[in-house]
N, CA, C and O atoms as a GROMACS GRO file, in nm:
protein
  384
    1UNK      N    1   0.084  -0.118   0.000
    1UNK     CA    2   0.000   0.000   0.000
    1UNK      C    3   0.088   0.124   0.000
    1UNK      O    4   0.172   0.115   0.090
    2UNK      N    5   0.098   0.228  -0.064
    2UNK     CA    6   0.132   0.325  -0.110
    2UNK      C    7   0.084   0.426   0.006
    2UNK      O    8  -0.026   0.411   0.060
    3UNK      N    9   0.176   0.537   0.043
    3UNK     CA   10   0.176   0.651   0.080
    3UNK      C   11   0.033   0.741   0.025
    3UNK      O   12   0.027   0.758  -0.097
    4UNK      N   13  -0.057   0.786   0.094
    4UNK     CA   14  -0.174   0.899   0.034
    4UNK      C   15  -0.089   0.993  -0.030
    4UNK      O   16  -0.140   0.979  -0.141
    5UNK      N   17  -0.002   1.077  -0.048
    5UNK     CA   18   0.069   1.169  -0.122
    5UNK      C   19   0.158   1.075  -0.219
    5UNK      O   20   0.132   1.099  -0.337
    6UNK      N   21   0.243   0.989  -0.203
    6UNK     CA   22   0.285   0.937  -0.344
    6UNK      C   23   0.156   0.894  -0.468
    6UNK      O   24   0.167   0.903  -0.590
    7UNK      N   25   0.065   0.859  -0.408
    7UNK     CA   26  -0.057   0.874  -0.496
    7UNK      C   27  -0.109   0.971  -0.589
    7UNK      O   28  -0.105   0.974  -0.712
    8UNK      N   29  -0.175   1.078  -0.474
    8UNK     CA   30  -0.197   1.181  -0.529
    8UNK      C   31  -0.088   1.306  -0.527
    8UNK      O   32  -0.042   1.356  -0.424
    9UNK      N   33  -0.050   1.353  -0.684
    9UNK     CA   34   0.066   1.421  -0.678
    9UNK      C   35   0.037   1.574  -0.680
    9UNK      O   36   0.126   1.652  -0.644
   10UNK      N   37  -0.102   1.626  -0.727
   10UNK     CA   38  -0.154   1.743  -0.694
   10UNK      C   39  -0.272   1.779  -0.754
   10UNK      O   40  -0.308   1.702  -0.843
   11UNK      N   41  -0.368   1.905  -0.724
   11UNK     CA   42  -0.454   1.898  -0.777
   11UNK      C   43  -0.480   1.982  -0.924
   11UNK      O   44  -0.372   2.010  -0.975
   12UNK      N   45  -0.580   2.022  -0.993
   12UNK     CA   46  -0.581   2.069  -1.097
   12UNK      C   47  -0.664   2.117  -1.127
   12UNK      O   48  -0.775   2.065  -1.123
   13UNK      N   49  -0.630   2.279  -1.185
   13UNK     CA   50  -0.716   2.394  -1.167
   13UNK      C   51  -0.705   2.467  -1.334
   13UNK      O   52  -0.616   2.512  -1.406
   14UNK      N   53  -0.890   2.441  -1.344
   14UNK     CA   54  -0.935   2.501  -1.442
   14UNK      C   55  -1.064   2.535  -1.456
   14UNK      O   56  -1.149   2.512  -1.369
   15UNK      N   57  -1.092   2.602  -1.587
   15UNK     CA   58  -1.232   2.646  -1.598
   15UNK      C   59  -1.344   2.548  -1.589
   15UNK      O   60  -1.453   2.579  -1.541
   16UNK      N   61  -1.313   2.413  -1.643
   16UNK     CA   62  -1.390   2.315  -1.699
   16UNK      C   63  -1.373   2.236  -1.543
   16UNK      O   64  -1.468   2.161  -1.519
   17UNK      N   65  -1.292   2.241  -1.460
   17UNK     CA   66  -1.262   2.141  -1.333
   17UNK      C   67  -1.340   2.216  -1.245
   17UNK      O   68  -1.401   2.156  -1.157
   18UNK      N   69  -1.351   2.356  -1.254
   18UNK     CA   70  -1.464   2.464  -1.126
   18UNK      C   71  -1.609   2.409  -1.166
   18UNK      O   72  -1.707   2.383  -1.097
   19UNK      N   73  -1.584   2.399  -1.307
   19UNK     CA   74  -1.771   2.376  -1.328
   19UNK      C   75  -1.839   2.223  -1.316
   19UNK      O   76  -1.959   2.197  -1.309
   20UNK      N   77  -1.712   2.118  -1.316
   20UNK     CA   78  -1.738   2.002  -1.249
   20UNK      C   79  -1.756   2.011  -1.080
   20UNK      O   80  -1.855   1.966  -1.023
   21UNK      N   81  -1.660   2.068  -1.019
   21UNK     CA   82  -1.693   2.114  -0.888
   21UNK      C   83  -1.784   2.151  -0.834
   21UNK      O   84  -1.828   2.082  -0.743
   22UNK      N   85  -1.846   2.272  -0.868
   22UNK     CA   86  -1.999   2.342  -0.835
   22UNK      C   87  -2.083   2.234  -0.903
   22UNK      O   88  -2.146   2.177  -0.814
   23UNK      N   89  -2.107   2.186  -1.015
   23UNK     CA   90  -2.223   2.067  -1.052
   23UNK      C   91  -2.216   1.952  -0.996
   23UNK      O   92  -2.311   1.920  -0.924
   24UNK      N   93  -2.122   1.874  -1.011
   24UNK     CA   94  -2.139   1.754  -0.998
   24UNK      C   95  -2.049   1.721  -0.883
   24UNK      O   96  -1.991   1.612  -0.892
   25UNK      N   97  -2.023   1.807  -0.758
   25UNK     CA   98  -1.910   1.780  -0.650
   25UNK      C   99  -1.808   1.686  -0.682
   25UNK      O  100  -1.791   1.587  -0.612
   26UNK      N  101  -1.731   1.712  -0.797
   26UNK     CA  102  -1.581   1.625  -0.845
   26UNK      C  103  -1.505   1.739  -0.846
   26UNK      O  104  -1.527   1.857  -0.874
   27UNK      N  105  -1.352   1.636  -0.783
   27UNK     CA  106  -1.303   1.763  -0.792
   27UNK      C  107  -1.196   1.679  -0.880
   27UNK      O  108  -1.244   1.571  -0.914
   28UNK      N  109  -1.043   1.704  -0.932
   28UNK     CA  110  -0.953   1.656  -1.001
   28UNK      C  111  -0.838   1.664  -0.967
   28UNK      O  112  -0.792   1.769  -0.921
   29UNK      N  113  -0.757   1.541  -0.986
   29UNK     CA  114  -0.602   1.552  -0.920
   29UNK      C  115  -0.530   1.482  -1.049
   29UNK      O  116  -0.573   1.401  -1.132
   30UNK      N  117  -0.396   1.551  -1.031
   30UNK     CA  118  -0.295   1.428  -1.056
   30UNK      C  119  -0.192   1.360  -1.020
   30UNK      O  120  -0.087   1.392  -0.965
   31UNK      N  121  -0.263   1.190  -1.087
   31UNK     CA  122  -0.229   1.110  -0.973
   31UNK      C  123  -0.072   1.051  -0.997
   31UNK      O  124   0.009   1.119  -1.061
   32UNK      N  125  -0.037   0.926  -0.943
   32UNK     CA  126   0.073   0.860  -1.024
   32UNK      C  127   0.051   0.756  -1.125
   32UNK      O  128  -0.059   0.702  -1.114
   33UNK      N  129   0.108   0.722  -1.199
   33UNK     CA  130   0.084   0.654  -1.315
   33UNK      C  131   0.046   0.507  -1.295
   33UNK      O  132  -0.030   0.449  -1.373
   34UNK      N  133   0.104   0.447  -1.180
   34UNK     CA  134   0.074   0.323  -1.114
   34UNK      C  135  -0.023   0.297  -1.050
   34UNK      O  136  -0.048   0.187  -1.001
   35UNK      N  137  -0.099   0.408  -1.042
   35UNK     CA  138  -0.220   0.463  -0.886
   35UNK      C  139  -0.352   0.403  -0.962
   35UNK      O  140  -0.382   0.455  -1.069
   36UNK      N  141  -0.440   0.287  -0.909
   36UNK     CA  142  -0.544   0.255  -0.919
   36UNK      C  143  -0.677   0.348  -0.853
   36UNK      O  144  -0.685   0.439  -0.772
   37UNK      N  145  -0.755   0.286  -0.920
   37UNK     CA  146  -0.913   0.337  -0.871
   37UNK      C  147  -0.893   0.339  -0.730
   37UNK      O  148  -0.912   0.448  -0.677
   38UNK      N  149  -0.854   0.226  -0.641
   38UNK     CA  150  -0.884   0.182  -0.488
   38UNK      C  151  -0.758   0.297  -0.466
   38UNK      O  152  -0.794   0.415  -0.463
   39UNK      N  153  -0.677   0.279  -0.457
   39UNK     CA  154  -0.588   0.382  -0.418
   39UNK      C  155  -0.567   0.489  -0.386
   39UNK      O  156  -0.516   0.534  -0.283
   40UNK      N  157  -0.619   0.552  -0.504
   40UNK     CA  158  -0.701   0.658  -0.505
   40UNK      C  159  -0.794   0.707  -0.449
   40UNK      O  160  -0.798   0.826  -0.416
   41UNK      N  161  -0.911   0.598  -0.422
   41UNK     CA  162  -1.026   0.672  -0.309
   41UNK      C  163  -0.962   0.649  -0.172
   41UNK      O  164  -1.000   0.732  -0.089
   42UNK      N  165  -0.884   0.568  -0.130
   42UNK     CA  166  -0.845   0.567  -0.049
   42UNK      C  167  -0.766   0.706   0.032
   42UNK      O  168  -0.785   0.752   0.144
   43UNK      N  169  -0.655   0.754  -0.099
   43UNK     CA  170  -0.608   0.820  -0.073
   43UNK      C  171  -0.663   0.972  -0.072
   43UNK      O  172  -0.578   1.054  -0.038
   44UNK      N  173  -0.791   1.024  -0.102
   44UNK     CA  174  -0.828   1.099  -0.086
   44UNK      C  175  -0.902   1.110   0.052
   44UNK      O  176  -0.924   1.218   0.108
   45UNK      N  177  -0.929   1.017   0.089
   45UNK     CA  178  -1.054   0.998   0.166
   45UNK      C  179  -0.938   0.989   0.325
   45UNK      O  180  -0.995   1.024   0.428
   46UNK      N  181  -0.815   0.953   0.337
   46UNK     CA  182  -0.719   0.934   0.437
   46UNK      C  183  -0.692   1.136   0.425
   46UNK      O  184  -0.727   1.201   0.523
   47UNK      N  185  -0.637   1.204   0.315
   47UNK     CA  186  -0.584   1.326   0.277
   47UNK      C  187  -0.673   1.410   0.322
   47UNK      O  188  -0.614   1.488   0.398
   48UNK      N  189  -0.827   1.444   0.312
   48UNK     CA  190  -0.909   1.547   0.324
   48UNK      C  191  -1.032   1.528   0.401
   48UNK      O  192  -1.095   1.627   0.437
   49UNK      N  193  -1.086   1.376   0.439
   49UNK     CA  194  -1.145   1.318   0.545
   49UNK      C  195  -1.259   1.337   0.491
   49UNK      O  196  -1.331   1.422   0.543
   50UNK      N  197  -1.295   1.281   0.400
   50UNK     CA  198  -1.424   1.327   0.320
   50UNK      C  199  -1.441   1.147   0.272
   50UNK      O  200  -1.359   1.056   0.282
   51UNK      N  201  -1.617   1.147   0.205
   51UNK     CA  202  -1.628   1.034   0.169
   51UNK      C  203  -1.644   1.026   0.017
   51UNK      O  204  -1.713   1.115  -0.032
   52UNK      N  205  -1.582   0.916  -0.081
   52UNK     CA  206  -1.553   0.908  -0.197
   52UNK      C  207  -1.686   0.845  -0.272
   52UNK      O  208  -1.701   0.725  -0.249
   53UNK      N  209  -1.764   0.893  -0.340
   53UNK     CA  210  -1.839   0.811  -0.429
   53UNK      C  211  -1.817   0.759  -0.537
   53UNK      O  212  -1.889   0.669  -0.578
   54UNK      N  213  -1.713   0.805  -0.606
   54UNK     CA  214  -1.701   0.725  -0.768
   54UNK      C  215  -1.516   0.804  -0.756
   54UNK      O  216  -1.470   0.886  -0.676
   55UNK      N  217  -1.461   0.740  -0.859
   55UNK     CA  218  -1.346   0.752  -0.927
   55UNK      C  219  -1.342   0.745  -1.074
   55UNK      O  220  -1.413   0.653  -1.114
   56UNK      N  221  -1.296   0.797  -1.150
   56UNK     CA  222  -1.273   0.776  -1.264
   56UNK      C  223  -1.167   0.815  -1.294
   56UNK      O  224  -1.115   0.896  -1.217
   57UNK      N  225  -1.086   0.771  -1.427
   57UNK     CA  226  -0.877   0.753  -1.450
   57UNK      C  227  -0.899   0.794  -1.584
   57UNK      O  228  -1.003   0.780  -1.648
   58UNK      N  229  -0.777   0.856  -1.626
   58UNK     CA  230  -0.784   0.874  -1.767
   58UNK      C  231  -0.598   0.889  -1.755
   58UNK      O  232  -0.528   0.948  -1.672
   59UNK      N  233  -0.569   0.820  -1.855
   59UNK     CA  234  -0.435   0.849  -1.894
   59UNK      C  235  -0.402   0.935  -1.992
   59UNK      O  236  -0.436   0.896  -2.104
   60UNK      N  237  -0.338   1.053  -1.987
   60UNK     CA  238  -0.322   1.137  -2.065
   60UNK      C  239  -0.194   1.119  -2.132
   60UNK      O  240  -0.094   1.081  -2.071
   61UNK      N  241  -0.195   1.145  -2.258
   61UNK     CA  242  -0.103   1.070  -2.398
   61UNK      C  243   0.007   1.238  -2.408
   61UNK      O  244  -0.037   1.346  -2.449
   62UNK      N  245   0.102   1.220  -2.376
   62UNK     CA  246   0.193   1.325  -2.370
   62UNK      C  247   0.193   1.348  -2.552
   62UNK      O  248   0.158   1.264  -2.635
   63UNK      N  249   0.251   1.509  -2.583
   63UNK     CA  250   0.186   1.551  -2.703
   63UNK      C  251   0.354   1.557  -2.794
   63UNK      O  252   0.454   1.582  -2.726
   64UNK      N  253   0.361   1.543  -2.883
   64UNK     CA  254   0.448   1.560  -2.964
   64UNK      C  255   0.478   1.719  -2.968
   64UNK      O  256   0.390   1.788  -3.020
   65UNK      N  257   0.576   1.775  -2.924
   65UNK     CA  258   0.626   1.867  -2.992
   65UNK      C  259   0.797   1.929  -3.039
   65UNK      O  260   0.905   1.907  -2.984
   66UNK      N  261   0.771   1.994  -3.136
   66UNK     CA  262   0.906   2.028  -3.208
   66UNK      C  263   1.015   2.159  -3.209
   66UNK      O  264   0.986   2.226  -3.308
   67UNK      N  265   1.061   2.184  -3.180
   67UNK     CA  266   1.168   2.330  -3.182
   67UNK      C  267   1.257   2.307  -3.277
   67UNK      O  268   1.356   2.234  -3.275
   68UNK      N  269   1.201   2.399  -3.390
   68UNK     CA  270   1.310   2.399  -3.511
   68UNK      C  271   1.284   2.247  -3.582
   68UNK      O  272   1.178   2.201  -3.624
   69UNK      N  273   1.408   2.190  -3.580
   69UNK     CA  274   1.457   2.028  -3.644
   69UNK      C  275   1.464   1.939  -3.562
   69UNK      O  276   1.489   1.826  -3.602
   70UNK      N  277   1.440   1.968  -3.400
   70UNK     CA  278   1.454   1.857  -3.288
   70UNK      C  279   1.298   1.812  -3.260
   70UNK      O  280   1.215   1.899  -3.235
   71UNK      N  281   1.268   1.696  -3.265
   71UNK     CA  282   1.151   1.659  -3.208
   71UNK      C  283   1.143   1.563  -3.058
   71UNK      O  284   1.201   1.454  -3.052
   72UNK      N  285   1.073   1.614  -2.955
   72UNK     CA  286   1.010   1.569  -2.836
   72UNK      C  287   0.860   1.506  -2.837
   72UNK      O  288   0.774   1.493  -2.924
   73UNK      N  289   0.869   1.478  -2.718
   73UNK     CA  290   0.767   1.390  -2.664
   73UNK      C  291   0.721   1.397  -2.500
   73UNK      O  292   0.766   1.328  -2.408
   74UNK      N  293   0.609   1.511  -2.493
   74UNK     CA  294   0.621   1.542  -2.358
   74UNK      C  295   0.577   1.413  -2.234
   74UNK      O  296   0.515   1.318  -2.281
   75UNK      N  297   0.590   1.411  -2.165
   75UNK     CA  298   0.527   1.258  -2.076
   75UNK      C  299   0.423   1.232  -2.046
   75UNK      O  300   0.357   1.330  -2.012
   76UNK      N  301   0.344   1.084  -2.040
   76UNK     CA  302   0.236   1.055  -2.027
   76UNK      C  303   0.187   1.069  -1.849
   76UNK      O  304   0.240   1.002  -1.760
   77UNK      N  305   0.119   1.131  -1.835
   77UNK     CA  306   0.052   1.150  -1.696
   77UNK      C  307  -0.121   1.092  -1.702
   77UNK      O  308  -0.195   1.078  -1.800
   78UNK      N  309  -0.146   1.065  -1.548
   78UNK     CA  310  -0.264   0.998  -1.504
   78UNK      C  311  -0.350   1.134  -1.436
   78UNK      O  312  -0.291   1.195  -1.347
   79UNK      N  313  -0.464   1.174  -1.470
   79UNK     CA  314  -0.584   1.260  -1.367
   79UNK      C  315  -0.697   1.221  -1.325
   79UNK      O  316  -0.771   1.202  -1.421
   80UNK      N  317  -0.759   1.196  -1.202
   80UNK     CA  318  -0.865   1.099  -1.217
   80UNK      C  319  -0.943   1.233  -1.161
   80UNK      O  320  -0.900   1.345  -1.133
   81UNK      N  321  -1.108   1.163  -1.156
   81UNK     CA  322  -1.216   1.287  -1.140
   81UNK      C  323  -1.271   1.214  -1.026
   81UNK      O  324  -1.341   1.113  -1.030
   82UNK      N  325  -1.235   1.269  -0.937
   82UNK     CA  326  -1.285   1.188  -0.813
   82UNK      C  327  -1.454   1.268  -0.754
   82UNK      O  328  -1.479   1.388  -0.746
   83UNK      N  329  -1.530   1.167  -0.724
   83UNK     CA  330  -1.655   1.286  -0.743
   83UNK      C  331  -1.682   1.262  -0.562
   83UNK      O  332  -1.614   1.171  -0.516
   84UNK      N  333  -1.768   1.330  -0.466
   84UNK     CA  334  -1.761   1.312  -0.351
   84UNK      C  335  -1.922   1.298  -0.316
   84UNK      O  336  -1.995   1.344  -0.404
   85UNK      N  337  -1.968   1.258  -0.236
   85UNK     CA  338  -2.072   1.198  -0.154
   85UNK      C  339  -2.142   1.353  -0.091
   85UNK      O  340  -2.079   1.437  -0.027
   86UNK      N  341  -2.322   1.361  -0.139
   86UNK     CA  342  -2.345   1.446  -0.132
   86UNK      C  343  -2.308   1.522   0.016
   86UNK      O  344  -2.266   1.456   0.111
   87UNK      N  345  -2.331   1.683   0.024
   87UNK     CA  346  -2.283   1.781   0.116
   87UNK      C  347  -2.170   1.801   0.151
   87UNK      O  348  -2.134   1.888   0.230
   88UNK      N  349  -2.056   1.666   0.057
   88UNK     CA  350  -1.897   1.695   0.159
   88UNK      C  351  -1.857   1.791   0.067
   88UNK      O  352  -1.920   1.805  -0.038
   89UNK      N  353  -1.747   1.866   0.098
   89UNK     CA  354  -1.644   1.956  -0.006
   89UNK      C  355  -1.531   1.914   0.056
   89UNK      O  356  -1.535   1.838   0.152
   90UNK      N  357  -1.404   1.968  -0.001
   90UNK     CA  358  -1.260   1.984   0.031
   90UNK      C  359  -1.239   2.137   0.051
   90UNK      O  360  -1.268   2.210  -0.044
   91UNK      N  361  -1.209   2.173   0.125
   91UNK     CA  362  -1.172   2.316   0.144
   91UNK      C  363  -1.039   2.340   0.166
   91UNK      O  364  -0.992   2.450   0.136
   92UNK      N  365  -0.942   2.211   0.235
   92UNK     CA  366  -0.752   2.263   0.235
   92UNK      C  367  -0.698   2.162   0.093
   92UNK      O  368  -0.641   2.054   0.108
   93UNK      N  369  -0.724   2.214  -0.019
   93UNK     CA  370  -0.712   2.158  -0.121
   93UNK      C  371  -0.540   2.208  -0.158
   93UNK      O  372  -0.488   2.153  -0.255
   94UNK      N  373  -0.467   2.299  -0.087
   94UNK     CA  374  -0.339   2.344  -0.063
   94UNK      C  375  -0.242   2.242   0.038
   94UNK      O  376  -0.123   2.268   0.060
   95UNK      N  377  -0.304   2.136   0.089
   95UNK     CA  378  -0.264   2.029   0.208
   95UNK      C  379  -0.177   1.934   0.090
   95UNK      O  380  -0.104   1.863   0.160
   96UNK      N  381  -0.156   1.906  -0.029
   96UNK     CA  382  -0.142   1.805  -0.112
   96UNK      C  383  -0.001   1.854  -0.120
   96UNK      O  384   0.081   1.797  -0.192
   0.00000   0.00000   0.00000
């Protein structure tokens, strides 16, 4: 069993992640690449003391890009949408 912070490596802030927040109480992290569903609720639920209703994972496909004649390949990272059990929030979302 994995450390709650080697899990979750931080959270993630955007326009489209506030309006999952206010609707559908999910909020979004990213996680480690090894980090399962269970892990994950676990590790939120040990981190902010809140109760987990769903998880969902998406592996994100790092993007090709080029400078000049050299070509890269930025790295593949994991974000899951962790959604929470009605009335809870996270409020020390700076604790991670």
């Amino acid at each position: 069993m994995k450390e709650p912070r080697q899990v979750i490596i931080s959270h993630l802030l955007s326009e489209k992640f506030s309006v999952l927040r206010e609707k559908q109480n999910a909020y979004v992290f990213e996680v480690a690449k090894d980090a399962n569903k269970i892990e994950i609720k676990n590790a939120v639920e040990n981190l902010f003391n809140v109760h987990v209703d769903s998880v969902k994972v998406q592996v994100m496909r790092g993007k090709m890009k080029r400078l000049g004649r050299f070509v890269g390949k930025r790295p593949n990272w994991k974000k899951a949408i962790v959604n929470l059990k009605e009335g809870e929030t996270i409020t020390q979302l700076d604790a991670i």
